[in-house]
C-alpha positions in Angstrom: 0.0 0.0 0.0 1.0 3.2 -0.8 -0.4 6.6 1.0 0.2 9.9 0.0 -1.9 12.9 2.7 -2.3 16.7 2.0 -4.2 18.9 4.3 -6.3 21.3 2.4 -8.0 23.6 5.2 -10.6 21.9 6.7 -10.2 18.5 4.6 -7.3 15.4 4.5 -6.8 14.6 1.1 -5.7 10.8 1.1 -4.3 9.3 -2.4 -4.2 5.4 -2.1 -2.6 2.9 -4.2 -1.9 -1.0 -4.4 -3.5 -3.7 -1.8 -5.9 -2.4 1.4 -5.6 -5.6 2.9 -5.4 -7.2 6.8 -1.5 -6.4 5.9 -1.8 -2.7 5.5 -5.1 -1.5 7.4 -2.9 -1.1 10.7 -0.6 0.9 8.9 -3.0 3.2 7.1 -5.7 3.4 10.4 -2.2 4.7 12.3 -1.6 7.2 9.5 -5.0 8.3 9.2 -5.5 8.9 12.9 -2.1 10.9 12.9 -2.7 13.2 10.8 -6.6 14.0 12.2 -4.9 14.2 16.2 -2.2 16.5 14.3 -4.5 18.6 12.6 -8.0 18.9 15.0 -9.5 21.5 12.2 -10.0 18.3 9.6 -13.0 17.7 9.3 -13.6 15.7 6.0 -11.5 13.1 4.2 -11.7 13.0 0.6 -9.5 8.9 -0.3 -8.8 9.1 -3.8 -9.0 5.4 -4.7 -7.7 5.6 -7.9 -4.3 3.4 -7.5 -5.9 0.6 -5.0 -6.7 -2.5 -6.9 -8.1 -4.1 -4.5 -9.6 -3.5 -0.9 -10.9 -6.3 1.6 -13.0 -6.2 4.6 -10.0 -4.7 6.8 -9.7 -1.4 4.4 -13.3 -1.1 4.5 -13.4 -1.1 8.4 -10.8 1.2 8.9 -12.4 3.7 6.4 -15.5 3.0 8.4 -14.0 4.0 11.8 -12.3 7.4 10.6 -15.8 8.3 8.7 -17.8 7.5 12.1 -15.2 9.8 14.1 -15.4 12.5 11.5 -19.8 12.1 11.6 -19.5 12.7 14.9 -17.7 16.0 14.8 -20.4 16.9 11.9 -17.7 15.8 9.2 -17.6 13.4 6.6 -15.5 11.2 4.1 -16.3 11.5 0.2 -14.7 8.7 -2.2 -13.0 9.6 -5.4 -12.0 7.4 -8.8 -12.8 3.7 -7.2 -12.2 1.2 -10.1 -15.1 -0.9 -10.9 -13.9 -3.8 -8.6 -13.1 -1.4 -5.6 -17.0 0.6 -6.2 -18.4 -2.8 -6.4 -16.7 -3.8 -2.5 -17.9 -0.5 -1.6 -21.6 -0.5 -2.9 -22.1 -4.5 -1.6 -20.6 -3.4 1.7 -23.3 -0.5 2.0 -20.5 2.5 2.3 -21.5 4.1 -0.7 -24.8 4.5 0.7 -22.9 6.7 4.0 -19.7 8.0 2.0 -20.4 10.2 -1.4 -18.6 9.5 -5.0 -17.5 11.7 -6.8 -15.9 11.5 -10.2 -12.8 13.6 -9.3 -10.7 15.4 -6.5 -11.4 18.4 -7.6 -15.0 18.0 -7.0 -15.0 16.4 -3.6 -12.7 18.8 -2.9 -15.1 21.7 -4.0 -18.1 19.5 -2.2 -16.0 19.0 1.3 -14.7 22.5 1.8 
């Protein structure tokens, strides 16, 4: 897994790529909680899915957990350019009915701030 995070005022950009698996959920729930402790004025998450191939049940909780902190604080987490194999883990796990698509970071972007 790679994971690249920009703060953009009151939103953590988070660009994913490769396997969001049991292997790298640990990993990426310790990064994503990082950088929302460091910066307490986040309060979206737009994860640009466009480099992961392939997320399991692991990914999808951690994702889960940081979008039910951020609902809490009135926040939310938007999903941006799943391939059709990651959309389709996402719609059959029900997040897609809780976290909004959009077709590109620039829209979540415009949608989060």
């Amino acid at each position: 897994m790679d994971l690249q995070v920009e703060i953009k005022g009151g939103t953590l950009l988070a660009r994913l790529a490769g396997e969001i698996d049991l292997a790298a959920a640990d990993t990426l729930r310790s990064s994503l909680e990082n950088e929302l402790d460091r910066n307490p004025g986040v309060r979206h998450i737009v994860v640009n899915l466009g480099g992961v191939k392939y997320i399991d049940s692991s990914g999808l909780g951690v994702l889960l957990g940081r979008y039910r902190r951020l609902s809490r604080e009135g926040g939310g987490m938007f999903i941006v350019g799943a391939a059709p194999q990651v959309r389709k883990i996402f719609q059959m796990s029900g997040l897609l009915g809780i976290m909004r698509e959009f077709s590109n970071e620039a829209e979540a972007m415009d949608h989060a701030g």
